[in-house]
ZABAPA-689846 format. One record per residue (C-alpha): residue number from 1; residue in one letter; x, y, z. Coordinates in Angstrom, 2 decimals, m for minus. Example, Ala and Ser with C-alpha at 12.3 -4.5 7.8 and 13.67 -1.06 7.14 Angstrom:
i 1, aa a, east 12.30, north m4.50, up 7.80
i 2, aa s, east 13.67, north m1.06, up 7.14
! end
This chain:
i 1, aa x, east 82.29, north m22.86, up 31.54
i 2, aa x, east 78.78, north m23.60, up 32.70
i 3, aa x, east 76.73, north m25.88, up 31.21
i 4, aa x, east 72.78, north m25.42, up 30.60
i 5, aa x, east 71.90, north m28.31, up 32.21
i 6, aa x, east 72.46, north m28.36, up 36.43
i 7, aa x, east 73.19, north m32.49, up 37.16
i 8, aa x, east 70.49, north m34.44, up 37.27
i 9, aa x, east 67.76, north m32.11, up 34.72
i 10, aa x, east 66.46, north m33.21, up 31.84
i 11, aa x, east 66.89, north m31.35, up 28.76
i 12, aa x, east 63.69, north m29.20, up 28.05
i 13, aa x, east 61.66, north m30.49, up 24.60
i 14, aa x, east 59.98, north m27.26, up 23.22
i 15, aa x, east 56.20, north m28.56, up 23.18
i 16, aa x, east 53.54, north m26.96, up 20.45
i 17, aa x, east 51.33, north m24.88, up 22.89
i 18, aa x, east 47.36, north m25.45, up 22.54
i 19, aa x, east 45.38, north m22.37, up 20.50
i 20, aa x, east 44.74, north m21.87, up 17.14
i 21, aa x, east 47.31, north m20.11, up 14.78
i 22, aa x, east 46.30, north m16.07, up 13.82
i 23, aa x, east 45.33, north m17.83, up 10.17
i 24, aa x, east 43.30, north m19.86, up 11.71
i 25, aa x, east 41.54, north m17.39, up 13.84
i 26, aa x, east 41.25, north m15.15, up 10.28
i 27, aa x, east 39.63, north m17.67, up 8.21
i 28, aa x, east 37.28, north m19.07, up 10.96
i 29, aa x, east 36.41, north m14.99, up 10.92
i 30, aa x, east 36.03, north m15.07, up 7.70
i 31, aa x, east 33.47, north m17.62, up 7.22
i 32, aa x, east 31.68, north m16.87, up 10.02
i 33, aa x, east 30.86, north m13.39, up 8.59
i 34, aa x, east 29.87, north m14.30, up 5.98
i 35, aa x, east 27.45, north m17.13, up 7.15
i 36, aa x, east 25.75, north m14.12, up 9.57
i 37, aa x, east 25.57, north m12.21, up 6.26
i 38, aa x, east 23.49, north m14.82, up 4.04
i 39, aa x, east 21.59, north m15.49, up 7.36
i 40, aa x, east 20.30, north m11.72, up 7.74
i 41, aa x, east 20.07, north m11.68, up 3.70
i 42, aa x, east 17.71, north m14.71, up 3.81
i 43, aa x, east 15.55, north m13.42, up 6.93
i 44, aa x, east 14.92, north m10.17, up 5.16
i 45, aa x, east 13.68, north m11.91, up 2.06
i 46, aa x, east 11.78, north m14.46, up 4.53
i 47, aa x, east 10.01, north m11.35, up 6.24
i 48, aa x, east 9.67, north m9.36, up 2.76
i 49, aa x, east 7.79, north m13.05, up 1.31
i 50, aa x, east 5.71, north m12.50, up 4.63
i 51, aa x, east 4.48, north m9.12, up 4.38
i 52, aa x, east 3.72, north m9.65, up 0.73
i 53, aa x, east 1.97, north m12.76, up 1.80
i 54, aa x, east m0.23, north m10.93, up 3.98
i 55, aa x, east m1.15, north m8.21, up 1.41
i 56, aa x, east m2.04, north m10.86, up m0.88
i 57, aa x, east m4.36, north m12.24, up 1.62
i 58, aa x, east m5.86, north m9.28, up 3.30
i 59, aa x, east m6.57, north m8.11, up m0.54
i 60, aa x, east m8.48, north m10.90, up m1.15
i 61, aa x, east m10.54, north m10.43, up 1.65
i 62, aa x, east m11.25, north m7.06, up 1.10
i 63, aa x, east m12.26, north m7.82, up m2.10
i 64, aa x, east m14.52, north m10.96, up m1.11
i 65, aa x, east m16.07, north m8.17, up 1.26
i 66, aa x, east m16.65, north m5.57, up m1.38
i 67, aa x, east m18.19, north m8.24, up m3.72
i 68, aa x, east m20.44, north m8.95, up m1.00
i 69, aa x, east m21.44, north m6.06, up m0.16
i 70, aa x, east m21.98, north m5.32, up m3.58
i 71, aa x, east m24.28, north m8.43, up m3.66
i 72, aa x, east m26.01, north m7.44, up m0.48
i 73, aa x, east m26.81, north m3.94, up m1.45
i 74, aa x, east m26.88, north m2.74, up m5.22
i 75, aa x, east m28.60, north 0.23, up m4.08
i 76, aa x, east m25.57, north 1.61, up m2.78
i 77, aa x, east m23.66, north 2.08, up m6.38
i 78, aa x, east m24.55, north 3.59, up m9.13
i 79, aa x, east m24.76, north 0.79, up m12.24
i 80, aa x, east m25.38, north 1.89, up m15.75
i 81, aa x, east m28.48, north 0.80, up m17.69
i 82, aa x, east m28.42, north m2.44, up m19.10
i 83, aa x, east m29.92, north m1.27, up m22.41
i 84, aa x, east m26.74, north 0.95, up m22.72
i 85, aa x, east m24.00, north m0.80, up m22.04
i 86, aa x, east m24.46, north m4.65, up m23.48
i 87, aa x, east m21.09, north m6.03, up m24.11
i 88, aa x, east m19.04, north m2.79, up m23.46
i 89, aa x, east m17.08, north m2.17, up m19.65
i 90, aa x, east m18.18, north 0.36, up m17.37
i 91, aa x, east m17.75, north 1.41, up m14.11
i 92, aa x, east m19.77, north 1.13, up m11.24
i 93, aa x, east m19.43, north 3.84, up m9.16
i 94, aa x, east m18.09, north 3.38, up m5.22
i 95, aa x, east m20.60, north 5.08, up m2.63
i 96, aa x, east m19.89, north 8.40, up m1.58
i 97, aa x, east m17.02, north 8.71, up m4.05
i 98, aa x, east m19.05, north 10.47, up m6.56
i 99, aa x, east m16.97, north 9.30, up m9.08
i 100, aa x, east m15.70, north 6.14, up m10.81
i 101, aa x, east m12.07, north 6.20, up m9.77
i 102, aa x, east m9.93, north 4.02, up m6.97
i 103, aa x, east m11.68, north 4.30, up m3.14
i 104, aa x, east m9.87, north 4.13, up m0.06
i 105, aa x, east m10.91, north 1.25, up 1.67
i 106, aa x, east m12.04, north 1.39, up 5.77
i 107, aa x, east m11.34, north m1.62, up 7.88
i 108, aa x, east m13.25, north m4.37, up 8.15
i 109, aa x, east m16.44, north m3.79, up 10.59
i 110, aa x, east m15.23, north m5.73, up 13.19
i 111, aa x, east m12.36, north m4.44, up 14.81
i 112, aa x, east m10.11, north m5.58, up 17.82
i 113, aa x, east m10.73, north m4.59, up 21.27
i 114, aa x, east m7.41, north m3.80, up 22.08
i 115, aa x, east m6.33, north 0.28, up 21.06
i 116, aa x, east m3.17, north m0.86, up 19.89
i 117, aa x, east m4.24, north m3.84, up 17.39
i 118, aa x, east m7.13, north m1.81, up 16.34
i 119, aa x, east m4.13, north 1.28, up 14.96
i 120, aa x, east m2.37, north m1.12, up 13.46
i 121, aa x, east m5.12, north m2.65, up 11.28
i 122, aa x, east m6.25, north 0.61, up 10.26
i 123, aa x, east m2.65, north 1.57, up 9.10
i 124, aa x, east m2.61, north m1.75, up 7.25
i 125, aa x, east m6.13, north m1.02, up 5.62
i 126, aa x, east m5.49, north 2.39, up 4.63
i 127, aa x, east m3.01, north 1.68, up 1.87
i 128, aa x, east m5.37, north m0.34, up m0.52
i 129, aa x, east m7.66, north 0.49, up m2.66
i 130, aa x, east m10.80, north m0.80, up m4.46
i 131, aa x, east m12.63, north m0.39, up m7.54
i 132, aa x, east m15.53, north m2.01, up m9.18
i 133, aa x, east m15.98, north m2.86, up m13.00
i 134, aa x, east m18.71, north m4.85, up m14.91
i 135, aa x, east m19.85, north m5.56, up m18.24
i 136, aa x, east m23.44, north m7.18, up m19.91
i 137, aa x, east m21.94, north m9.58, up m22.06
i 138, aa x, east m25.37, north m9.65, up m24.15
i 139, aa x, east m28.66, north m7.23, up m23.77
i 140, aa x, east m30.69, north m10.05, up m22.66
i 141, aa x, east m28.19, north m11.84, up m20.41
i 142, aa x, east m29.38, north m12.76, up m17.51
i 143, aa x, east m26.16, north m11.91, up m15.57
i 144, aa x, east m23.23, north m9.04, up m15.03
i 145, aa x, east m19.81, north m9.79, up m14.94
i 146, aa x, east m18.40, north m7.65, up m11.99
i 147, aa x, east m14.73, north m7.47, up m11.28
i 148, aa x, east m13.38, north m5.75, up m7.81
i 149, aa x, east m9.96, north m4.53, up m8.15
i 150, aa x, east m8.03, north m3.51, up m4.83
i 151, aa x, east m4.47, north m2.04, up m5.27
i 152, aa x, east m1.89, north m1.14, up m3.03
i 153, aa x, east 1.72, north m0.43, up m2.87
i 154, aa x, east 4.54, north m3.28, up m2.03
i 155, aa x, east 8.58, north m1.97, up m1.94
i 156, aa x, east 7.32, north 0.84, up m4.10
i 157, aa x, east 5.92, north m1.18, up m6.62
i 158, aa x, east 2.16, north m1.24, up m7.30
i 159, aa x, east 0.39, north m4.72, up m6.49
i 160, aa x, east m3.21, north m5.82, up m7.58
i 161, aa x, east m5.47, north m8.39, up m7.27
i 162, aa x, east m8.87, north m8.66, up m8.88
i 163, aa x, east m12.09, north m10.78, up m7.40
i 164, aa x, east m14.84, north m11.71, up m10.64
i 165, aa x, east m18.16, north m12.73, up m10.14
i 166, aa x, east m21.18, north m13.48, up m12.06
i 167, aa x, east m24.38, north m11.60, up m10.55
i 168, aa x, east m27.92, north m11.35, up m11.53
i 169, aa x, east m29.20, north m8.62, up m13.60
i 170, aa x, east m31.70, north m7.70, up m11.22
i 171, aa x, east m28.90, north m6.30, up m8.97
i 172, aa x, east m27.90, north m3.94, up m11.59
i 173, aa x, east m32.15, north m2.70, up m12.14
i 174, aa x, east m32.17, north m1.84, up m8.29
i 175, aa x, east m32.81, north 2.23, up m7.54
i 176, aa x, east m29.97, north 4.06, up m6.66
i 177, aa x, east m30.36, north 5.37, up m2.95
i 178, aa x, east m28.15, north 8.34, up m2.37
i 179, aa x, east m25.49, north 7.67, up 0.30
i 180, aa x, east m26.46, north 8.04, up 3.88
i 181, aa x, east m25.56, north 11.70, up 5.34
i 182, aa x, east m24.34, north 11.80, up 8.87
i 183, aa x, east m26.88, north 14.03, up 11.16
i 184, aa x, east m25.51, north 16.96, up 13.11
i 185, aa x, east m26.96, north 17.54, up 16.38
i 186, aa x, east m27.14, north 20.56, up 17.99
! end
């Protein structure tokens, strides 16, 4: 009969080999997905909060701009007589419209240089839109009330903001000038 062991050998002591048990390996798995899965959740919110956050902004500048612009020339828009409308809403009514509804809104005058950035802010711009509302609060006030509303669409729900302003009377009394036509040449 042999024995195991030649003369001189040591026995062998079975040693735990280094690595990490197949539960181990699942759980660590487990955890890890799911970490990568709250981290892409919270950068889609982070990027939804962003673009929402910019709409916000960019509204309120267009509607700072068509306040202005309102301010800087009356004549433009057509604003109901004073004597008719004292404490009642109306409409004033967005040039070359025609009509006293929601106006697409162009991009601001200044635009960038560069082809590229310029397409992109017109995309932006062209879903919002703008409106313009006032009311007299007495006959002999010396001020309108004038509200610009600019909507838009965010996730397929519809967003607003509204601008308000006190402005003189006299801006409402200015003649109406039609809206400029564009010449043809020939």
């Amino acid at each position: 009969m042999g024995t195991l062991f030649s003369s001189g050998e040591q026995p062998r002591v079975l040693r735990p080999r280094g690595g990490f048990s197949l539960i181990e390996l699942i759980t660590a798995l487990a955890v890890m997905s799911v970490a990568a899965t709250l981290g892409v959740s919270l950068l889609q919110q982070s990027l939804s909060l962003g673009r929402s956050a910019r709409n916000r902004v960019v509204a309120s500048q267009l509607a700072e701009e068509q306040m202005a612009a309102l301010q800087r020339h009356p004549e433009r828009f057509q604003w109901p007589s004073v004597d008719q409308l004292a404490g009642q809403p109306f409409s004033i009514v967005n040039p070359g419209s025609g009509k006293d509804d929601y106006a697409p809104l162009a991009g601001p005058a200044s635009a960038p240089l560069d082809k590229r950035a310029r397409s992109r802010d017109n995309v932006l711009y062209k879903g919002f839109q703008w409106k313009a509302t006032g009311h007299f609060p007495a006959p002999d006030s010396p001020y309108c009330e004038v509200s610009v509303e600019i909507r838009w669409q965010e996730s397929g729900d519809p967003r607003a903001f509204v601008l308000t302003s006190a402005l003189p009377v006299s801006i409402a009394q200015v003649p109406q000038v039609a809206p400029a036509k564009p010449e043809v040449t020939k």
